[in-house]
C-alpha positions as CSV (number, residue, x, y, z in Angstrom):
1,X,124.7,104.8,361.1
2,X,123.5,104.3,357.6
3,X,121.2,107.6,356.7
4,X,117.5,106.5,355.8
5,X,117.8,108.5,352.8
6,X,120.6,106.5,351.4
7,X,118.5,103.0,352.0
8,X,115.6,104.6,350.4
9,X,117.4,106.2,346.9
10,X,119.1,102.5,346.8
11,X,116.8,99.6,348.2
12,X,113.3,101.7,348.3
13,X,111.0,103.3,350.9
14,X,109.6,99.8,352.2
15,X,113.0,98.7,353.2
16,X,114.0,102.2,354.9
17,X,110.9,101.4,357.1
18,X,111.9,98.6,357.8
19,X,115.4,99.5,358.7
20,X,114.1,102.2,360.9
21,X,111.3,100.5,362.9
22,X,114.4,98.0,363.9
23,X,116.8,100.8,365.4
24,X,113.2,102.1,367.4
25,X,112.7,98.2,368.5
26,X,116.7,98.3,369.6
27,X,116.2,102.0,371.1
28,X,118.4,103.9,368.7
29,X,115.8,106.0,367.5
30,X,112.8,107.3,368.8
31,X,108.7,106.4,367.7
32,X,108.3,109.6,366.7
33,X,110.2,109.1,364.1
34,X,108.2,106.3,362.4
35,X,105.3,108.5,362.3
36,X,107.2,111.3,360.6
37,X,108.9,109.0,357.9
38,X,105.2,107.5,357.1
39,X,103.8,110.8,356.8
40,X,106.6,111.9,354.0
41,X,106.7,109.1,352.0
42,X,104.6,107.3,349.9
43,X,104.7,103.4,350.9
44,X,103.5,100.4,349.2
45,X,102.4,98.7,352.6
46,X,101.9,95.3,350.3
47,X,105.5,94.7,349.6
48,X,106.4,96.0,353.0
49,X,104.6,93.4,354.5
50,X,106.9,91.3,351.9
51,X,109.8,92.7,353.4
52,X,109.0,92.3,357.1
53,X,107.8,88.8,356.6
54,X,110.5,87.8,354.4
55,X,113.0,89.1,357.2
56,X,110.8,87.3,359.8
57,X,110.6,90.5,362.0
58,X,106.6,90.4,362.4
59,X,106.6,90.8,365.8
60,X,109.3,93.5,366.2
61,X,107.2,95.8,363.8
62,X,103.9,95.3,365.4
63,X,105.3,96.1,368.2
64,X,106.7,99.3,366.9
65,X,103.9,100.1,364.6
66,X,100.8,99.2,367.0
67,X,100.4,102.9,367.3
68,X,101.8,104.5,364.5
69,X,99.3,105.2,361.6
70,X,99.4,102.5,359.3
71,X,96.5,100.8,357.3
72,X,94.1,99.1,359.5
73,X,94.2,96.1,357.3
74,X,97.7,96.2,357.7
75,X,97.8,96.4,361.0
76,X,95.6,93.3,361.4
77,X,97.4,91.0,359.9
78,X,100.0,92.2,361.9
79,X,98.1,91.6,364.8
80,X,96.9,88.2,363.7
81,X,100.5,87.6,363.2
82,X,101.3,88.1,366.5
83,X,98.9,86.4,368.2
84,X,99.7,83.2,365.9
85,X,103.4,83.5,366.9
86,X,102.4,83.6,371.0
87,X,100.6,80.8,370.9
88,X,103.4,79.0,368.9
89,X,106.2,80.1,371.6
90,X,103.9,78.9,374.2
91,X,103.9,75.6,372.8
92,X,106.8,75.4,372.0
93,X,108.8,76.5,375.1
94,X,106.7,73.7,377.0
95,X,107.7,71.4,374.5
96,X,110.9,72.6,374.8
97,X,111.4,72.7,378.8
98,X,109.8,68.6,378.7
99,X,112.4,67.6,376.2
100,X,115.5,69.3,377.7
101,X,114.5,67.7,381.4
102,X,113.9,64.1,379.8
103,X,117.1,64.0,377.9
104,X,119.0,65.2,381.1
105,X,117.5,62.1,383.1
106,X,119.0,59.6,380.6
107,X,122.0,61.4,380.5
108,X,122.4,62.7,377.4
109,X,124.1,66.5,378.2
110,X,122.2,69.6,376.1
111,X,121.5,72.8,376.0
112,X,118.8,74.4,374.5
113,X,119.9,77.5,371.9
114,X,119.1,80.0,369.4
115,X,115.2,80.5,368.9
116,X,113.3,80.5,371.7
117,X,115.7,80.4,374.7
118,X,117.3,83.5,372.5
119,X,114.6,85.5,372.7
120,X,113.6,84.2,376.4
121,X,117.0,85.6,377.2
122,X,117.8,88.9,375.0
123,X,114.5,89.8,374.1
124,X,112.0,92.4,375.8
125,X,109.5,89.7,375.5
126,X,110.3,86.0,374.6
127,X,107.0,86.5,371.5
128,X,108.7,89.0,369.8
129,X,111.2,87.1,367.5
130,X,110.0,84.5,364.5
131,X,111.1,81.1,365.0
132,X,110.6,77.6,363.3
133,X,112.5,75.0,365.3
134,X,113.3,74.2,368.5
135,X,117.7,74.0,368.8
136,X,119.4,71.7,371.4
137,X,123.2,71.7,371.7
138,X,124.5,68.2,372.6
139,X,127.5,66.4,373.9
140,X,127.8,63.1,372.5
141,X,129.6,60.8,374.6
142,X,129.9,57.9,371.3
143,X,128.1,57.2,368.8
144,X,124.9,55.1,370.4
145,X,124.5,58.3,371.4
146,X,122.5,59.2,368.2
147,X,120.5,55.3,368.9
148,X,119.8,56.7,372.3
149,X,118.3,60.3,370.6
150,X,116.4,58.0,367.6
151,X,114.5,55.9,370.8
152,X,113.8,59.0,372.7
153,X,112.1,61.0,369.8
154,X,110.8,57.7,368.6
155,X,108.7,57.3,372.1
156,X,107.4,60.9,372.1
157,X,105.9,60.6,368.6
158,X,108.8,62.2,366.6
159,X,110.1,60.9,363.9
160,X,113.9,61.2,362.4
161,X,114.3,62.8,359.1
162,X,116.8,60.2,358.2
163,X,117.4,56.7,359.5
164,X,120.9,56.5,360.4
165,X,121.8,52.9,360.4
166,X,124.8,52.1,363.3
167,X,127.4,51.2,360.6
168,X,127.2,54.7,359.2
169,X,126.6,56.6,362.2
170,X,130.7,57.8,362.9
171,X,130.4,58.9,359.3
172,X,127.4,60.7,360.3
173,X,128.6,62.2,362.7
174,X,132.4,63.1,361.0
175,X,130.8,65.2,358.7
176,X,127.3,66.2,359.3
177,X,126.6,68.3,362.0
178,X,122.9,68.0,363.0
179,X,120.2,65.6,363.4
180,X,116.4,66.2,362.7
181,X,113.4,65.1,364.0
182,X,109.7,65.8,363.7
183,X,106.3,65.7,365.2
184,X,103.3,65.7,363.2
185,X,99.4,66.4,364.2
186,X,96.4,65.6,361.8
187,X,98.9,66.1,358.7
188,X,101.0,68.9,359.7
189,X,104.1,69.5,361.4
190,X,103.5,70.4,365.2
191,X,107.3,70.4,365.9
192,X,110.6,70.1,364.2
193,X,113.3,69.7,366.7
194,X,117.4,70.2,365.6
195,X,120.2,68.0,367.5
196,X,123.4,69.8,366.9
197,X,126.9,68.0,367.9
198,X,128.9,70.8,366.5
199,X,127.5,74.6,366.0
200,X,128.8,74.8,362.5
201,X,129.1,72.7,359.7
202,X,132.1,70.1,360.1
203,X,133.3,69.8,356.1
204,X,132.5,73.6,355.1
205,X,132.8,76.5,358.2
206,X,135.9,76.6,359.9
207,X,139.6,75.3,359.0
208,X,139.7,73.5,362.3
209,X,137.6,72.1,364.7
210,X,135.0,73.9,367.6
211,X,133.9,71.3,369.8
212,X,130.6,71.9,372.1
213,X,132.8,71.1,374.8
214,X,134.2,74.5,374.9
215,X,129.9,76.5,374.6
216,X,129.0,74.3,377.4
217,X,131.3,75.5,379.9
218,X,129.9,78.0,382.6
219,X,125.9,78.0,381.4
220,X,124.3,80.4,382.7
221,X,120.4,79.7,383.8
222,X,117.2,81.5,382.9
223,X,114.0,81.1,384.4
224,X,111.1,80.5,381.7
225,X,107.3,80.0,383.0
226,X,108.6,79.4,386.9
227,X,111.1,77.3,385.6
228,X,115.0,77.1,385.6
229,X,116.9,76.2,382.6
230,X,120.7,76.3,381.6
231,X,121.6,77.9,378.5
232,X,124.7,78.4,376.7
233,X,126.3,81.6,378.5
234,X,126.1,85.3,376.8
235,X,129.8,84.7,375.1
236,X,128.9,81.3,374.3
237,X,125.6,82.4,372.9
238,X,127.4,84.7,370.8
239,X,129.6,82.5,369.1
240,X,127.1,80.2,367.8
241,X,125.2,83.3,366.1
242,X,128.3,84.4,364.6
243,X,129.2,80.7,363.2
244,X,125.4,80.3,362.0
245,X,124.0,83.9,361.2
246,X,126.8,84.8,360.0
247,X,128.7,82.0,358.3
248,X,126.3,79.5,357.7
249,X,123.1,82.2,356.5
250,X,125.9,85.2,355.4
251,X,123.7,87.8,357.6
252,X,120.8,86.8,354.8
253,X,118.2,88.7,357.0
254,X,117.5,91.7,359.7
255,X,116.3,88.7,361.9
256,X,120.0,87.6,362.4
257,X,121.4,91.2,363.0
258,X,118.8,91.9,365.4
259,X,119.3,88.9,367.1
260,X,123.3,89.5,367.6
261,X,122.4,93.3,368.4
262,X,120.1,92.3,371.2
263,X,122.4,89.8,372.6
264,X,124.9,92.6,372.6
265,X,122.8,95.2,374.1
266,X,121.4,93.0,376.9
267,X,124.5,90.3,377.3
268,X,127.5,90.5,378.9
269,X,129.9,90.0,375.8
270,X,134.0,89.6,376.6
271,X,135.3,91.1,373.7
272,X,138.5,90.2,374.5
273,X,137.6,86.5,374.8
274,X,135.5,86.8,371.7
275,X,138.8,87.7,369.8
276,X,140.5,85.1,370.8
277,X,137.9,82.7,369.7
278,X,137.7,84.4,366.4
279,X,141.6,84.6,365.7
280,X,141.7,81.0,366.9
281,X,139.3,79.4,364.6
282,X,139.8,82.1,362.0
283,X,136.5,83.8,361.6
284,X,137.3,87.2,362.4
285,X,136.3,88.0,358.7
286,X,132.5,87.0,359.5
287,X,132.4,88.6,362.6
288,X,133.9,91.9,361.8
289,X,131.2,91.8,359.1
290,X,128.6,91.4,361.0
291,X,129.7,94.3,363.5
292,X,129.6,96.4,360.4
293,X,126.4,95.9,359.8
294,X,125.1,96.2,363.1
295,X,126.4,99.7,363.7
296,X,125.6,101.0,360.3
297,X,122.1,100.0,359.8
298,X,120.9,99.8,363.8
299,X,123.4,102.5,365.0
300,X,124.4,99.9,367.7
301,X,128.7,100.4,369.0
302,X,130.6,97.4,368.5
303,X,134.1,95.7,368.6
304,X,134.9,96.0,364.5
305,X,138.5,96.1,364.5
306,X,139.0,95.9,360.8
307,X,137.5,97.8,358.1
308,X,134.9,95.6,356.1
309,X,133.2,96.2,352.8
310,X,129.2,95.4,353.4
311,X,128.3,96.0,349.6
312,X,127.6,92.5,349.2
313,X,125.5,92.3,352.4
314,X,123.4,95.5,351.7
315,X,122.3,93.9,348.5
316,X,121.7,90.6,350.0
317,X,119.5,92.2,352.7
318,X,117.8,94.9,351.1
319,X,117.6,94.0,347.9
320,X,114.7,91.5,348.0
321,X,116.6,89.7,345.6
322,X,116.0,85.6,346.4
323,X,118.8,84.7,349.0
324,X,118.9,80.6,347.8
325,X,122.9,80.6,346.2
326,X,124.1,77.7,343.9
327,X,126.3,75.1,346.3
328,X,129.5,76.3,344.9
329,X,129.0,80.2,345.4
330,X,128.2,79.7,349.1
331,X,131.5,77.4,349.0
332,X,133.3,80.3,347.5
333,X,131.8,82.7,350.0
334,X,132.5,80.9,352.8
335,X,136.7,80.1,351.7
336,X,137.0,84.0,351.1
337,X,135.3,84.8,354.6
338,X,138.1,82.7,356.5
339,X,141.0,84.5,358.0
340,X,144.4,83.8,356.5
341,X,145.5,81.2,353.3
342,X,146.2,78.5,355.5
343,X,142.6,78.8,357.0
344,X,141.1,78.7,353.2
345,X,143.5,76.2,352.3
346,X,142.4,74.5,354.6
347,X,138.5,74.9,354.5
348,X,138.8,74.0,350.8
349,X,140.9,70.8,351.9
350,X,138.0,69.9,353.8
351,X,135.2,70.3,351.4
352,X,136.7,68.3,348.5
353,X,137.2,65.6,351.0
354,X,133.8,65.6,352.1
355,X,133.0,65.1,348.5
356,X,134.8,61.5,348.6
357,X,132.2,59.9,351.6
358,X,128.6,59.0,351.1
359,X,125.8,60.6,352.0
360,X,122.4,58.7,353.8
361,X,121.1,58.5,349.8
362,X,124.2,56.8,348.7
363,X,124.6,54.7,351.6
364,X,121.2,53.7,351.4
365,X,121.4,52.9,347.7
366,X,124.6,50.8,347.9
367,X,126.7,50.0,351.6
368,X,130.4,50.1,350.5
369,X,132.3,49.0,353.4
370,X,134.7,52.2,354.5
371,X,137.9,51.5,352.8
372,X,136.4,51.6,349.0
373,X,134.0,55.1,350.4
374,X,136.6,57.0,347.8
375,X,134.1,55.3,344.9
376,X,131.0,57.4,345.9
377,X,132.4,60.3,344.6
């Protein structure tokens, strides 16, 4: 585990905090220890509060820091926080549980994900992790599928960030990976609600292809408010983490390591079927990376089987450094994160194709018909 001192001489006191209050949150370290690194160091409890919001970890360090001895001003926004965030995952968990038991009567196959049934799951209490959306995994049978989701969301009071017309809907769906759709109330956004057909992106992530098919098998059930759910399963669970903390978001933020450390902590993760997931869609890069990090910075044991240089991911944490990269430097990041020549190859293959179709913008400004789609690059 990565020494405290070390964060602080490179990254600052705030961020050492911050490190340490998520190993007492994960239980490899001990309160006591909070209240001995406050009463040595000199903090600038302004930018911590930076640094915990910008890592979306509010409720973890209330929850840590509710007795330590921290400015009371401090600790009330914190608290007010907090508060603001329960009532949210109240909300939205109803919300959530109405949607997933309306979509299963028409038929439409999902499974709620990431966010809230993540911290429902792995989570000492389901309030204690930031969230913004609500995540359903589906299985689309064709594509009036995505006419069938439009109508739904369209009768509850949502509407679709993007009007897919039926003659571009197999595009769509060939190389996008997610549909959105929102909810307002007196001029705000009440809920914003992700369809994903794939738990990656189809053009950019992997050299070949995932399908939900193979996350839905064997859900595993949870009981939220009196109520049972499926869910993806624990191994399940923790692929799409890997594929979207990691690959998609490059571990951009404690938020995603805690997530995947909980998960390990209080899943039941097959590491042997895990590697064979990871050597078979060639992302044993991203998740040996991610390991890394987890045991050095949250002293957590895990499966790394390959020595990894976290530089990059330090600095991208830590550094409180804006995290938004130009297009083509994620691109690059991603290639070099994929196992193997042929998997780059092929990655790269993929995303200069996906340069040669239309997006909803072009479509909508002229409809070429499929054959001459080569002219909206």
């Amino acid at each position: 585990m990565k020494s405290l001192d070390d964060i602080t001489k490179r990254y600052g006191t705030e961020h050492a905090l911050v490190v340490l209050i998520c190993r007492v949150f994960l239980g490899t370290a001990g309160s006591d220890e909070v209240d001995f690194f406050i009463r040595r160091q000199k903090i600038d409890w302004d930018r911590f509060y930076h640094i915990v919001s910008r890592n979306r970890i509010r409720p973890t360090s209330y929850d840590v820091l509710s007795k330590a001895a921290i400015p009371v001003a401090l600790l009330r926004m914190l608290r007010n926080d907090n508060k603001k965030i329960s009532f949210k995952c109240i909300e939205h968990l109803k919300e959530l549980l109405d949607i997933s038991g309306a979509l299963e009567e028409m038929n439409i196959h999902v499974l709620p994900y990431k966010g809230l049934v993540l911290s429902a799951a792995y989570y000492p209490n389901f309030h204690l992790r930031e969230f913004s959306d609500i995540d359903f995994l589906v299985l689309l049978k064709n594509d009036g599928d995505i006419s069938r989701l439009r109508d739904f969301f369209r009768q509850r009071g949502y509407e679709p960030m993007a009007d897919i017309p039926e003659t571009f809907t197999s595009i769509f769906t060939q190389y996008a990976c997610e549909y959105f759709f929102e909810k307002h109330e007196n001029g705000e956004r009440k809920f914003h609600i992700d369809i994903h057909w794939l738990a990656y992106h189809p053009s950019f992530d992997l050299p070949k292809a995932l399908p939900n098919d193979i996350l839905f098998q064997s859900p595993s059930i949870i009981n939220i408010s009196g109520k049972e759910i499926k869910v993806l399963n624990d191994d399940s669970h923790f692929i799409t983490l890997i594929l979207h903390h990691g690959l998609r978001e490059s571990w951009a933020g404690l938020k995603y390591l805690l997530d995947v450390a909980q998960l390990i902590k209080n899943g039941n993760i097959d590491w042997a079927y895990q590697r064979k997931m990871s050597a078979t869609y060639q992302y044993n890069k991203v998740l040996d990376t991610g390991l890394a990090l987890i045991n050095e910075l949250f002293g957590i044991g895990t499966d790394t089987t390959q020595s990894i240089n976290t530089d990059y991911y330090y600095d991208l944490i830590l550094s409180g450094e804006p995290r938004k990269k130009p297009f083509l430097k994620k691109q690059l990041r991603k290639i070099l994160l994929t196992d193997r020549l042929s998997g780059k190859l092929k990655v790269l293959f993929k995303s200069v194709k996906y340069l040669f179709n239309p997006s909803k913008l072009d479509y909508d400004y002229v409809k070429l018909p499929k054959s001459l789609f080569f002219l909206y690059f």
